[in-house]
C-alpha positions in Angstrom: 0.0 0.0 0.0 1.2 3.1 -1.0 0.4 7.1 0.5 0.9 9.9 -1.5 0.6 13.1 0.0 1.4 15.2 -3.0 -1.5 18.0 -3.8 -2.8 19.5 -6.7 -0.8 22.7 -6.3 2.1 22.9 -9.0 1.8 20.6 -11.6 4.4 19.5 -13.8 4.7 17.5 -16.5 6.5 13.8 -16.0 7.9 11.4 -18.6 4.6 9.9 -19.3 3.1 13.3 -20.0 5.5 13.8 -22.7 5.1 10.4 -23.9 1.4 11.5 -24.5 2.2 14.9 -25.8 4.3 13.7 -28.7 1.7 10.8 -29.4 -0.8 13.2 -29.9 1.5 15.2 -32.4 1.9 12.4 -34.2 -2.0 11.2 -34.2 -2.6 14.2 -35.8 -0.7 13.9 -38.7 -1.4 10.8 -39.2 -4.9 8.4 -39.7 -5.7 6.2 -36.1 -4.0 3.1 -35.6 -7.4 0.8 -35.0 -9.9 0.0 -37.7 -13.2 1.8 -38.7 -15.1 -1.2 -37.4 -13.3 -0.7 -33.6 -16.0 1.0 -31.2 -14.5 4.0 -29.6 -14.7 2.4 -26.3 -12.6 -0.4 -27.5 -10.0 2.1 -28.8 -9.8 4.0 -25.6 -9.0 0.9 -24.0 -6.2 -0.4 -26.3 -4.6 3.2 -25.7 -5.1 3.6 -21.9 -5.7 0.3 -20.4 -2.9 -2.5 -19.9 0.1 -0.2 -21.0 0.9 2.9 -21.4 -1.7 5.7 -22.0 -2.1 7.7 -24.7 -4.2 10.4 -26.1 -5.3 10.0 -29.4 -9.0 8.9 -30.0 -10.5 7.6 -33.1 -12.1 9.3 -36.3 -16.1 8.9 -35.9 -17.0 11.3 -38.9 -16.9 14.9 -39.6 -15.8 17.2 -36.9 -15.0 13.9 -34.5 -12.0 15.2 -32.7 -13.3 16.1 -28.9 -13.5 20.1 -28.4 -10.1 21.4 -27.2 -11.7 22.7 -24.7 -13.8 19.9 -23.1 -12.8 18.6 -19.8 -11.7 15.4 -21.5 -11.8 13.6 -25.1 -12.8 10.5 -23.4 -14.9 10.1 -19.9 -15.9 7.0 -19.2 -17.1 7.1 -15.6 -18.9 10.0 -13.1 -19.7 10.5 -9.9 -21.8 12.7 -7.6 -20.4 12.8 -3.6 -22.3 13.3 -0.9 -21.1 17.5 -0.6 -22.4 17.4 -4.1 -19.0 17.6 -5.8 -18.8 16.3 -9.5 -16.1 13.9 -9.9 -15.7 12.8 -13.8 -13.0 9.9 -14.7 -11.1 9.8 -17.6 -9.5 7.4 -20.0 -6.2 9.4 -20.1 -6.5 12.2 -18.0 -6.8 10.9 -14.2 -9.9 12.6 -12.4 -11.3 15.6 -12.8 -13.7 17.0 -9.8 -16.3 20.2 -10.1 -17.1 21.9 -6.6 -19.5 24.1 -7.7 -17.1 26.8 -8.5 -13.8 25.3 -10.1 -12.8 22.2 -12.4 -9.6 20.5 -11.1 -7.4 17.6 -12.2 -5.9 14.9 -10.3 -3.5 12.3 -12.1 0.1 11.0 -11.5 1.3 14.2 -10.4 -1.2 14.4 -8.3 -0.6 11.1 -6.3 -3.2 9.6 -8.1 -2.5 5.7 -9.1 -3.4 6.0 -12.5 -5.2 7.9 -15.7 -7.5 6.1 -16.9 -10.5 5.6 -14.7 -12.8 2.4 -14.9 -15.0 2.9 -11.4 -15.9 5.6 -8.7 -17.3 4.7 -5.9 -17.7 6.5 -2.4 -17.5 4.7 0.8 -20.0 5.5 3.9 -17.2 8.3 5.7 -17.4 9.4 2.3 -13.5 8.8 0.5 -14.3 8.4 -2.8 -12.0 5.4 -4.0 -11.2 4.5 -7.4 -10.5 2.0 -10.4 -7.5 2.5 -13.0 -5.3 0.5 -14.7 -2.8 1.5 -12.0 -4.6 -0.2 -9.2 -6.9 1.1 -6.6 -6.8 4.8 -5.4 -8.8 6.4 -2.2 -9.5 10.0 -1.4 -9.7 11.2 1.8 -10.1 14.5 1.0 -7.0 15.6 1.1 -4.8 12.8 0.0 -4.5 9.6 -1.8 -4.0 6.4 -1.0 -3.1 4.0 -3.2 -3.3 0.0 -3.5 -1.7 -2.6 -6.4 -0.5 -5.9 -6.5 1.7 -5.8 -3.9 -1.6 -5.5 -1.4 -2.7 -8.6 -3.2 -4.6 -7.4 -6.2 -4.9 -10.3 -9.0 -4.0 -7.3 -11.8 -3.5 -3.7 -11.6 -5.5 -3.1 -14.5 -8.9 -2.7 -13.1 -12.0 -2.8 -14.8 -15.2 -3.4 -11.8 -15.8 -2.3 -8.2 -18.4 -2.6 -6.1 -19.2 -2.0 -2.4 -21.8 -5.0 -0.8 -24.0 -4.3 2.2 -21.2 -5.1 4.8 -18.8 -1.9 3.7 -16.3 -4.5 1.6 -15.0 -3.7 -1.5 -15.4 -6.2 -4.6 -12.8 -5.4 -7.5 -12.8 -7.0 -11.0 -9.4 -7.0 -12.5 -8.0 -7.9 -15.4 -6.9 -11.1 -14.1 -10.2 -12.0 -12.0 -11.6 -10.9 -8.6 -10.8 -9.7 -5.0 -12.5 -8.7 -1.9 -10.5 -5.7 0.1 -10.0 -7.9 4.2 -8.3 -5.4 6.8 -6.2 -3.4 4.4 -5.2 -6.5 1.9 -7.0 -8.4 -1.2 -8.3 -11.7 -1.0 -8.9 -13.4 -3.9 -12.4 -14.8 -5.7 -12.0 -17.1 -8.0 -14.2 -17.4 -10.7 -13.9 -19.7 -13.4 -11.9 -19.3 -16.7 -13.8 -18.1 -19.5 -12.6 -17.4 -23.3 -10.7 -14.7 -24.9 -12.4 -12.6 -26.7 -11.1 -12.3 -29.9 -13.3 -9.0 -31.1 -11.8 -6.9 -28.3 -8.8 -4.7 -27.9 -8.3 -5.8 -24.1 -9.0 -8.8 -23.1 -7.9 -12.2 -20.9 -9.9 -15.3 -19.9 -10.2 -13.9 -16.3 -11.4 -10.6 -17.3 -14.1 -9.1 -15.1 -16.5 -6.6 -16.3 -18.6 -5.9 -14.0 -19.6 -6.9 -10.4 -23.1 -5.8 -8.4 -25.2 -6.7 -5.7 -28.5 -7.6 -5.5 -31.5 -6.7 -3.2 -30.7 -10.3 -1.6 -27.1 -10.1 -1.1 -26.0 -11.9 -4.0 -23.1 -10.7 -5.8 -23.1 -10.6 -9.9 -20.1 -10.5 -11.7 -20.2 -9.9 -15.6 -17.3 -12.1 -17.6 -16.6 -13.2 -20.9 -18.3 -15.9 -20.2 -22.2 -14.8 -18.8 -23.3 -14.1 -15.3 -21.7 -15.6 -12.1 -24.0 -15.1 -9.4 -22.4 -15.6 -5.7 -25.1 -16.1 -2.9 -22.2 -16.7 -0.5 -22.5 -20.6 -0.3 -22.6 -21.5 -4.1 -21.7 -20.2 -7.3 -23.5 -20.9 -10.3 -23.4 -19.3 -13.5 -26.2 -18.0 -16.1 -25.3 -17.9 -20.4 -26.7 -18.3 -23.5 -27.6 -22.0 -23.1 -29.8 -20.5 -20.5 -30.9 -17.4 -22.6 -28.6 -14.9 -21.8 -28.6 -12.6 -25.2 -25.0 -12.8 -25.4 -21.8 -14.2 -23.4 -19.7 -11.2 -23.4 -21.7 -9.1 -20.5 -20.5 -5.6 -19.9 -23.0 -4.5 -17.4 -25.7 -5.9 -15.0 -28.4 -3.7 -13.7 -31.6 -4.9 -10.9 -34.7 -2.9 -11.4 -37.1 -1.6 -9.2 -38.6 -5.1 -9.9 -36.6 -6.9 -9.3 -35.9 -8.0 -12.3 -31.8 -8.0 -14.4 -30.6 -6.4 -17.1 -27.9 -7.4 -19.2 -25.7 -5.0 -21.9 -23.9 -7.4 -23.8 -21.1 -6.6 -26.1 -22.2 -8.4 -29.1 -25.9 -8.4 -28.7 -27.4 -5.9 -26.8 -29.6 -5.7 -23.8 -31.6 -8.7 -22.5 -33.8 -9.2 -19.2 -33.9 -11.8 -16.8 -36.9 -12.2 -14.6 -36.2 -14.9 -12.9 -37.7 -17.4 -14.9 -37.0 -16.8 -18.5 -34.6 -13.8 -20.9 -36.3 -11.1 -22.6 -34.3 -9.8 -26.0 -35.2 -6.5 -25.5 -33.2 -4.7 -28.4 -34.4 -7.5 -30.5 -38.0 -6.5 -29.0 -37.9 -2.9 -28.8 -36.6 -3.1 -32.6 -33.4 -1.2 -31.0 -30.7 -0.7 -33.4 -26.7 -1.6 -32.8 -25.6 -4.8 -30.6 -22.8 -3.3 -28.2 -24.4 -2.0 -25.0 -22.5 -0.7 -21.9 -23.2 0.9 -18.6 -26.2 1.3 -17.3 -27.9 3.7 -14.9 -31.2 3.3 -12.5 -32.2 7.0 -12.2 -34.8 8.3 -9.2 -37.6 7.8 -11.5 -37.0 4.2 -11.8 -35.8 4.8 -15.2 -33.6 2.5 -16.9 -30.6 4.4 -19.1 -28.2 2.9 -21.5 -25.8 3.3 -24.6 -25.4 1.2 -27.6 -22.3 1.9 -29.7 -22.8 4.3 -33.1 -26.6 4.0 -31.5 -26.5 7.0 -29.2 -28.4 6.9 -25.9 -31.6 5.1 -24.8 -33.8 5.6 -21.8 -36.8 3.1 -20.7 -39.5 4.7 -18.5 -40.7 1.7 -18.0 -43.7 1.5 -20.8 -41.6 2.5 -24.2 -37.9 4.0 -25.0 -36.5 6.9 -26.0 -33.4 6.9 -28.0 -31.1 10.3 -27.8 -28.6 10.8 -30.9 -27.1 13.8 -32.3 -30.5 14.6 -33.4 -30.8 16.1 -30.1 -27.2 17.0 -29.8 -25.6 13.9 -28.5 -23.1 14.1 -30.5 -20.5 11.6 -28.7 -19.9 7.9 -28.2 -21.8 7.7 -24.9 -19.9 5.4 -22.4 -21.7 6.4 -18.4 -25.0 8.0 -18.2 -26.0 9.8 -14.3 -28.6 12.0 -12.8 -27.3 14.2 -10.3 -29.1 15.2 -7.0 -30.8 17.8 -8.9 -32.6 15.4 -11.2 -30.0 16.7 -14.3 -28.9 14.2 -16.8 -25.2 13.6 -17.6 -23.8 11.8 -20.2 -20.0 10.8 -20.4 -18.1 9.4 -23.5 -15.9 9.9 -26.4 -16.0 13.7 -27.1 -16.3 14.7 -23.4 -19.3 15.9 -21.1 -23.2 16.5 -21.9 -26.3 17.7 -20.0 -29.2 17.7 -21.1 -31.1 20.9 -20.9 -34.6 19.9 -21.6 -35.3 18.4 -24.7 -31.8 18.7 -26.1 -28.1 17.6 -24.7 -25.6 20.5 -24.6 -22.0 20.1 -24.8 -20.6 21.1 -20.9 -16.3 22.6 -21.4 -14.0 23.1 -18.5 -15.2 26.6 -18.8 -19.5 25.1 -19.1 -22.0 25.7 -18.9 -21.8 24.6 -14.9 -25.0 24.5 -13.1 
């Protein structure tokens, strides 16, 4: 475990910095080195997730490069604490956090572990901790502390987190699962499950995403379906047992009870217990790569599909939000803050929407 006091006051540039800098000089003479047919997401990931970071972002269409001014090309998760501050992750450019006045950055200089971020969470004394693919950071509010493989996690690369009912940390790594024990990680094993062979990063012990039901089980997305943990037996749901697709990104409990699944080859099922519901193949939704989703207040069910925009279900029919309405990113993490505003996160940087329409928000706004 490792402390590091350092602040946000004075920062400089490090090696990796310039490493990044002369990337993007380069980037932008030159055409992106992943395909057409690689999602945005999966680019992001290549460039800032099991080696070193770096900057550039793919070509979408016309006028694709992010704003230079927009508090990051790529965020990918977001956060609202408990004093109301903003906290939006990056895939290349640490943390940023909005107090209601001023944006400001933390990354390696910083102390923080990492700069691309995979999970926020906040604890219940409020430190906010976080995912990278340097490990685990926590903020106390005035410092970070910072935990890897030498604490015992499987993989430094995280991808997952989780807090269950008890306080304990759940972390999905890029080489399986841990649970946080008096300072150190234990490992959960889950069984292998294939590469997959469409994805920029990728390992047979890969762990998506991990949740916890309104019973106590714990859910943990893989490559290869659903593990469900009800802390005596693991067992395991796919698409021999429905499941729209192996390759789950996210998992989601309604206010029903019922799961939802965003796949990354076949969009968004749901379980009710009993028996799957195809719902893009229902709802007639377009595009088949789904990720994170987001439960608002309402009870309303939020979700992207790649090249697809954004979708939200009210519970009756679903909307779908695309440039049309000025959602003109690849949407990665959706939120609705205490206010009841609507955030959306992803390749080109922040959104809100402002009534019918989504507005592009800059590090200089529009703030709330």
């Amino acid at each position: 475990m490792k402390r590091n006091p350092k602040s946000g006051t004075g920062r400089r540039f490090c090696w990796m910095r310039v490493v990044v800098l002369a990337i993007i000089a380069i980037g932008l003479e030159s055409q992106p080195a992943w395909s057409a047919d690689e999602s945005s997401a999966e680019a992001a990931d290549e460039s800032a997730g099991a080696s070193e970071p770096s900057a550039i972002q793919p070509a979408t269409g016309p006028g694709s490069w992010p704003d230079p001014n927009a508090v990051s090309a790529f965020i990918r998760q977001m956060h609202e604490d408990r004093d109301g501050n903003l906290w939006f992750g990056t895939n290349g450019d640490g943390v940023a956090r909005f107090d209601g006045k001023a944006l400001r950055y933390f990354s390696l200089d910083e102390g923080f572990g990492g700069v691309a971020v995979r999970g926020i969470l906040e604890d219940k004394d409020g430190h906010i901790w976080f995912g990278t693919e340097g490990g685990i950071s926590r903020f106390d509010g005035q410092s970070f502390l910072n935990l890897g493989t030498e604490d015992g996690l499987p993989h430094s690369d995280v991808w997952s987190m989780a807090f269950d009912s008890d306080g304990a940390l759940w972390v999905g790594t890029l080489e399986g699962a841990a649970r946080l024990v008096d300072g150190s990680f234990v490992p959960f094993e889950l069984p292998s499950t294939p590469r997959d062979p469409y994805r920029g990063v990728t390992s047979e012990r890969i762990v998506h995403s991990i949740t916890q039901d309104s019973r106590g089980r714990m859910w943990f997305g893989t490559n290869g379906g659903a593990f469900i943990w009800d802390g005596t037996t693991l067992s395991n749901l796919s698409v021999t047992d429905g499941l729209c697709g192996d390759a789950v990104n996210d998992i989601l409990e309604d206010k029903d009870g019922s799961f939802w699944f965003a796949t990354h080859h076949n969009g968004v099922c749901r379980f009710d217990g009993k028996s799957f519901t195809h719902v893009s193949k229902d709802a007639g939704i377009e595009g088949i790569e789904a990720w994170q989703f987001h439960l608002d207040d309402r009870g309303h069910i939020w979700f992207p599909i790649e090249n697809e925009g954004l979708y939200r279900y009210d519970g009756n029919s679903f909307r779908n939000y695309t440039a049309n309405q000025g959602l003109d990113c690849a949407v990665q993490c959706v939120m609705m803050d205490r206010a009841g505003r609507i955030w959306v996160g992803g390749y080109k940087g922040l959104f809100r929407l402002e009534g019918d329409r989504f507005v592009p928000v800059l590090k200089d706004g529009p703030w709330p």
